[in-house]
C-alpha positions as CSV (number, residue, x, y, z in Angstrom):
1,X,89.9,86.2,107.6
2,X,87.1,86.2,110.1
3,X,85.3,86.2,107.3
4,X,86.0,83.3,106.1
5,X,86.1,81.6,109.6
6,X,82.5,82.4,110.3
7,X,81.5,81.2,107.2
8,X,83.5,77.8,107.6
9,X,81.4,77.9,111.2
10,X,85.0,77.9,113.0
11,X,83.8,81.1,115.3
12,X,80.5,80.9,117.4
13,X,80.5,84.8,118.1
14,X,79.0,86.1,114.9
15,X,80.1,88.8,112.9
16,X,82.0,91.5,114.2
17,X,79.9,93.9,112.2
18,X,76.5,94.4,112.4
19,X,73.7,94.5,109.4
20,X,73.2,98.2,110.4
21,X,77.0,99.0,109.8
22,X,77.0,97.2,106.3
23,X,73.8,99.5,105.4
24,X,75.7,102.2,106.5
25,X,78.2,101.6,104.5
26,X,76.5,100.9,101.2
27,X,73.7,104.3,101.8
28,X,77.5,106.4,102.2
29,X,78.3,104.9,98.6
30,X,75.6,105.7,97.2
31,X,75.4,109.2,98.7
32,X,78.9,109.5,97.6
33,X,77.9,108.3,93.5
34,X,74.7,110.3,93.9
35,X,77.0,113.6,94.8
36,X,79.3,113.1,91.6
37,X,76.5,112.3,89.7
38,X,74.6,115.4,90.6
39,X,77.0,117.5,91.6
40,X,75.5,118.6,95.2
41,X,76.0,118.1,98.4
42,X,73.7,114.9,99.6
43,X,72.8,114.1,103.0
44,X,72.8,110.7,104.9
45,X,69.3,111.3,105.8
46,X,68.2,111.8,101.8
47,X,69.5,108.6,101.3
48,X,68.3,106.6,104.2
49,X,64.7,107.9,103.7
């Protein structure tokens, strides 16, 4: 619901997550569908790169 708050400017504090943690989180999914798809191990630092 902060979310939504922010958005609706009802909270001056920003985000509580930063723009590294959502890149984080999408490089791990892809990581993750890379690894199914290629059936290997793949490392954070392959997919950061």
């Amino acid at each position: 619901m902060d979310f939504i708050a922010l958005c609706r400017g009802e909270l001056d504090d920003g985000p509580k997550v930063s723009i590294e943690d959502g890149l984080l989180s999408v490089a791990i999914g892809v990581a993750a569908h890379k690894s199914i798809d290629e059936g290997r191990w793949v490392a954070m630092e392959e997919v950061l790169a």
